[in-house]
Phi, psi and omega in degrees: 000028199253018101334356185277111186266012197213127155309163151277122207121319177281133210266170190212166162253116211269136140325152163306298206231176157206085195310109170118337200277146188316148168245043170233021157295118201281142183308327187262024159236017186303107193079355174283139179245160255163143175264115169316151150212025164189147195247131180217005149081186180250151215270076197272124163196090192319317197288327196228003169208120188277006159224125203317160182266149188288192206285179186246125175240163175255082163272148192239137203238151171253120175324316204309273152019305198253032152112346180315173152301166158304149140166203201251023217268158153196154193254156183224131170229146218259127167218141170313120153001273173285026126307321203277173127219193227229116162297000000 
C-alpha cells in the first residue's frame, strides 16, 4: 500500500469536480470534508476496467457536515484517490 497518499486519521476534503474521475462519486460529499478511516489499496477488476483503479478510502462525514440535522450520525463512502486532497 505504500502508493497511498492518505493515512487512516487523515482528514481530506472530496473535490467538486474531477474531469476523468469515477462518477459515481455522490454528489452530496462533493466539497465536503472528512476523516479516513479505512484504506483499501488499488483496485483490480480486468472485466470492467483494463487498467487498475486508484487506491480506495473509507471516508467517513458527520451528517451535521453534508447539510443534515446536529447530532452524532455519520455517513461513510468508499472514494477514489483522485477525488481527495489532503485539509
Amino acid at each position: 500500500m505504500t502508493d497511498e497518499r492518505f493515512r487512516i486519521g487523515d482528514r481530506v476534503r472530496v473535490l467538486e469536480t474531477c474531469p476523468g474521475g469515477n462518477p459515481r462519486t455522490p454528489h452530496y460529499v462533493r466539497g465536503r470534508v472528512g476523516i479516513v478511516t479505512a484504506r483499501h489499496g488499488v483496485i483490480v477488476n480486468p472485466l470492467d476496467h483494463h487498467q487498475p483503479y486508484p487506491p480506495l478510502y473509507t471516508v467517513t462525514f458527520r451528517v451535521e457536515d453534508l447539510g443534515g440535522p446536529p447530532g452524532r450520525d455519520l455517513v461513510t463512502a468508499d472514494l477514489h484517490d483522485e477525488w481527495l486532497e489532503s485539509v
